[in-house]
C-alpha positions in Angstrom: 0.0 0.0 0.0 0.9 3.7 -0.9 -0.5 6.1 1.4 -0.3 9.2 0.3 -1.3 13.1 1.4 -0.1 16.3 3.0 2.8 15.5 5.6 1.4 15.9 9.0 -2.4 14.8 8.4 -2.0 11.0 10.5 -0.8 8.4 7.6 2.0 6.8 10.1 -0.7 6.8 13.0 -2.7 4.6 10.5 0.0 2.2 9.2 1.4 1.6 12.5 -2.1 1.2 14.1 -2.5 -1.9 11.6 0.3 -3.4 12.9 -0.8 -2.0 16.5 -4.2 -3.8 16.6 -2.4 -7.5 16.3 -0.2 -7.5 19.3 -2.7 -5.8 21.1 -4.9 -8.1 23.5 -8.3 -6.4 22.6 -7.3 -6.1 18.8 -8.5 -3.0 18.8 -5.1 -0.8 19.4 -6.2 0.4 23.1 -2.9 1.6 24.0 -3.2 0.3 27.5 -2.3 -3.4 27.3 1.0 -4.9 27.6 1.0 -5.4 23.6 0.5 -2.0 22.5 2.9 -0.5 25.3 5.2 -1.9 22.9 4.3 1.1 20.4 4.8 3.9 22.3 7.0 6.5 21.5 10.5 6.3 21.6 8.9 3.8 19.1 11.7 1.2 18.3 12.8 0.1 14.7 11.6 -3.5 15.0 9.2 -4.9 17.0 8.0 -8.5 17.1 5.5 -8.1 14.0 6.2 -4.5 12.4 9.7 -3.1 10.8 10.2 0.3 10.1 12.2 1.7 7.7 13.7 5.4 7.9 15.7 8.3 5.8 18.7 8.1 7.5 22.2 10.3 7.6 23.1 14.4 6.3 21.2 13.9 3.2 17.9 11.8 4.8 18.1 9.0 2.4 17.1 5.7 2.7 20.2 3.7 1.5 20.4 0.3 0.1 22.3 -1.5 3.3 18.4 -1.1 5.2 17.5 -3.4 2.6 20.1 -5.8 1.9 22.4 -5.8 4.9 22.6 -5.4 8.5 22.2 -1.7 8.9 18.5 -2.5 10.3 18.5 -6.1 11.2 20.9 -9.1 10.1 20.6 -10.2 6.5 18.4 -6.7 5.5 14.4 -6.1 5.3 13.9 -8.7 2.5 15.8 -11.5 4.4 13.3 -10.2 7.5 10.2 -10.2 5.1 10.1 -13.8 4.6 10.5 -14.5 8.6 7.4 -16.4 9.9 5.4 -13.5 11.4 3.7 -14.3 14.8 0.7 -16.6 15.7 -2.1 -14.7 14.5 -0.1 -11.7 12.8 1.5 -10.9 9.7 4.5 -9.0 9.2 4.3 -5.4 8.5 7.4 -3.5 7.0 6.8 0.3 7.0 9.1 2.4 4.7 8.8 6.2 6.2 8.7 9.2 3.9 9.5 6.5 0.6 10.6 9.5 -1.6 13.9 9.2 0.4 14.7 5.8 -1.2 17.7 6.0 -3.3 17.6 4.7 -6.7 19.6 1.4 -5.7 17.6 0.7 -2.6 14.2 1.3 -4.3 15.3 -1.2 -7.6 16.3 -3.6 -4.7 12.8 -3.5 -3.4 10.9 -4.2 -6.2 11.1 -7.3 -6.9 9.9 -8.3 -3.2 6.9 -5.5 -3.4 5.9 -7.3 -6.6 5.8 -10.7 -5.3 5.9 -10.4 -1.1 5.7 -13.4 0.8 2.7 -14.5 2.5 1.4 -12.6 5.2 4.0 -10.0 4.2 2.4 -6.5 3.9 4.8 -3.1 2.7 3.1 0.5 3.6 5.0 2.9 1.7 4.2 6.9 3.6 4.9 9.9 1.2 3.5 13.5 0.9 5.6 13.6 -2.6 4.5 10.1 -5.0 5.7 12.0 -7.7 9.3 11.5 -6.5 9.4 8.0 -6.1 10.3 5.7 -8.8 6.8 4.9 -11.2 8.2 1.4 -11.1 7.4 1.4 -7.3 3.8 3.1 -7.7 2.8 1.2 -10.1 3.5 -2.1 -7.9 1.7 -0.5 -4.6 -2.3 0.3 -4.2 -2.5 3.8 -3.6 -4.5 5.2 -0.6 -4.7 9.5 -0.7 -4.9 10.9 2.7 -6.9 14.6 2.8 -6.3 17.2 4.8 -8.1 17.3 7.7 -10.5 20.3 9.0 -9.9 23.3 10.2 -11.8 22.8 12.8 -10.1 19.1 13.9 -6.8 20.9 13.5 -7.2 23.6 16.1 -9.0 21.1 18.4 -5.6 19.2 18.6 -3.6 22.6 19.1 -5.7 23.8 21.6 -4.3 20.6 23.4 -1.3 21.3 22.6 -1.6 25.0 24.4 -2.2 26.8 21.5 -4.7 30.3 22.8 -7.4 31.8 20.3 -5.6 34.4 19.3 -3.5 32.2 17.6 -6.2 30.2 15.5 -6.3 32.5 12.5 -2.4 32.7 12.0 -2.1 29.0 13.3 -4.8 27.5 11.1 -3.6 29.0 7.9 -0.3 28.0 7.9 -1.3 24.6 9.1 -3.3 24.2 6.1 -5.0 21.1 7.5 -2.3 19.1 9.3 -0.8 18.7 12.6 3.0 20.3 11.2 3.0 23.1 13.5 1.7 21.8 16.9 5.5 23.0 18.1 5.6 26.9 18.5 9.6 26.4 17.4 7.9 25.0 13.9 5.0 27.1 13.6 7.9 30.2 13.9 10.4 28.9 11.4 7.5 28.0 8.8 6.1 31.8 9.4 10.0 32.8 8.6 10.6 30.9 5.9 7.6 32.4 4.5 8.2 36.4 5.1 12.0 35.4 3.8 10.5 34.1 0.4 8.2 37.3 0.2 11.2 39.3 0.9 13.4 37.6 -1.9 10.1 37.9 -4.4 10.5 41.7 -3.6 13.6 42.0 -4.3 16.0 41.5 -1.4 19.4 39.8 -1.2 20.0 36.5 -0.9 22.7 37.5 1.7 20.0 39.3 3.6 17.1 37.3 3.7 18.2 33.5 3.3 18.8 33.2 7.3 15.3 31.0 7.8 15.7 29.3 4.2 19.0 27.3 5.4 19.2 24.6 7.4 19.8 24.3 10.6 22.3 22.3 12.3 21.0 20.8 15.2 17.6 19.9 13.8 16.6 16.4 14.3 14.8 16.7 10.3 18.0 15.8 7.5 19.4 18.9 5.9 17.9 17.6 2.6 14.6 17.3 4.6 14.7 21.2 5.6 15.5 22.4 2.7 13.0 20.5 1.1 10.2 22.3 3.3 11.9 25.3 2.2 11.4 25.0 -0.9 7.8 24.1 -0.5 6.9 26.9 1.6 7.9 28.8 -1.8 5.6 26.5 -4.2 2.8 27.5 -1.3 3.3 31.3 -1.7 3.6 31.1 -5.2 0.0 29.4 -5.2 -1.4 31.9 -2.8 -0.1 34.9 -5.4 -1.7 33.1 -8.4 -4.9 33.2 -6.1 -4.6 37.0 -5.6 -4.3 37.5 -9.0 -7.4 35.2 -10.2 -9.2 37.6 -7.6 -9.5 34.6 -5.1 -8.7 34.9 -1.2 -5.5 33.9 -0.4 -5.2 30.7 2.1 -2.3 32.4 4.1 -4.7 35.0 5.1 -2.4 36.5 8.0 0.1 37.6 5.0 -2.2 38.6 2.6 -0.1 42.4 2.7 3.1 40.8 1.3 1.2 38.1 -0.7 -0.8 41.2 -2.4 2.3 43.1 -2.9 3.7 40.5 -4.9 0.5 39.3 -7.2 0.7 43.4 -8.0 4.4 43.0 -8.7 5.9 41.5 -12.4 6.9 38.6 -10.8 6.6 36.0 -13.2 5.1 32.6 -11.4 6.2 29.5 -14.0 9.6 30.0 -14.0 10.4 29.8 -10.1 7.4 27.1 -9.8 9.2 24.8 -12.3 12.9 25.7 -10.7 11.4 24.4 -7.3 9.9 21.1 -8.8 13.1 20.7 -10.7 15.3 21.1 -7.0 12.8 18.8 -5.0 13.3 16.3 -7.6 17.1 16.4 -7.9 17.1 17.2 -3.9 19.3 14.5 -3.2 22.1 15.3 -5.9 22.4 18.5 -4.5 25.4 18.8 -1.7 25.2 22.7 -1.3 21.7 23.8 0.3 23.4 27.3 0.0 23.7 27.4 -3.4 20.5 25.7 -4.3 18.5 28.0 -2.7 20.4 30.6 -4.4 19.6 29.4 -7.4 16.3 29.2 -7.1 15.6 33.2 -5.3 17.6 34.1 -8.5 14.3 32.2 -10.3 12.4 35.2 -8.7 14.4 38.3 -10.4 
């Protein structure tokens, strides 16, 4: 399975919850038994039915010795695949953000996603299918995740200590996922944002590219942050195209600087297809500084 949507809207919860429900005593993932205590977070790699597979490394790629090697578990994920899975379960093997699979990890894969063993189920989570190999989508049933509501969203960051003044700023940037129940991500997003409006008006690289780079001692990949860069620009650059079709901008809270720029000359296919062009070659690209660069030049 290929379950696919916005990053942040609950495709893990669901893929490990299928794994979840068979250790758990009541099958029903309670969360209380001594089975799904197993799944609580610091969630381990491997558990007894359920293997997961991460981006791993400076450049958050998912490298071929996870799947033929030790790097996860002895003999690799395919040897693990065909592993008797416990009484009453079947073995689960959960491949996290599946864009990140290199080219000679995802070829190694197909073969076993065409033909798994028995009682052998892959979930593949990705909020970008159109990076992964076709080979590999057209071997997985794909499941679309939506966004959720704006209304579920807040609930959840209320809980999180989010205040009502917030909601209007908070909702909008959410965009109908849970990315920004951390106030440290919420802020960087909302920087990353007024950065890109600055470049798009006509500021230095030098100046304004502070929120765009990666930072060091993020848990996220470097190729990871700048990839949410660069997405935060393909968001603005939707919002201004909005503006100028005489439609309400979704990033409401920055309508000024969204306004200033669907007024402006900027011209919106060139920088859109520059950023599509990065996020596919993302992992080729050793310099995040000169990337991004590049691609603020896109806006001149």
């Amino acid at each position: 399975m290929l379950f696919t949507g916005p990053d942040g809207v609950g495709k893990r919860r669901v893929a490990m919850e299928l794994a979840q429900r068979e250790l758990c005593f009541r099958r029903t993932a309670c969360g209380k038994c001594q089975g799904c205590l197993m799944f609580r977070d610091p969630l381990p790699l491997e558990l007894p039915n359920l293997l997961r597979i991460t981006p791993e490394g400076k450049a958050g790629l998912i490298r071929i010795g996870a799947i033929r090697g030790d790097d996860l578990v002895e003999g690799g994920v395919i040897q693990w695949a065909h592993h008797a899975p416990p009484p009453g379960c079947h073995r689960w093997i959960l491949v996290e953000d599946a864009h990140r699979l290199n080219g000679a990890s995802a070829n190694m894969l197909l073969k076993t996603l065409e033909e798994p063993p028995p009682g052998t189920h892959f979930v593949l989570i990705t909020h970008r299918p159109e990076a992964m190999l076709q080979t590999i989508r057209s071997r997985c049933e794909r499941i679309a995740f939506l966004p959720l509501a704006a209304s579920e969203t807040w609930a959840v960051a209320v809980g999180a200590g989010w205040e009502e003044a917030d909601r209007e700023s908070w909702t909008a940037m959410a965009s109908g996922t849970l990315r920004y129940l951390e106030p440290e991500a919420y802020q960087r997003a909302s920087d990353q944002l007024g950065a890109w409006i600055a470049l798009g008006e006509g500021a230095s690289f030098t100046e304004a590219s502070g929120p765009l780079l990666p930072q060091k001692d993020a848990d996220a990949s470097q190729g990871e942050q700048v990839g949410q860069s660069l997405e935060m620009l393909l968001l603005l650059m939707s919002d201004v195209a909005r503006c100028r079709a005489g439609r309400v901008p979704r990033l409401g809270p920055w309508s000024d600087g969204i306004q200033r720029l669907a007024g402006s000359p900027l011209a919106l296919e060139k920088p859109q297809g520059r950023v599509f062009e990065a996020l596919r070659n993302l992992v080729r690209n050793p310099s995040p500084d000169a990337l991004l660069r590049e691609v603020s030049l896109s806006l001149r």
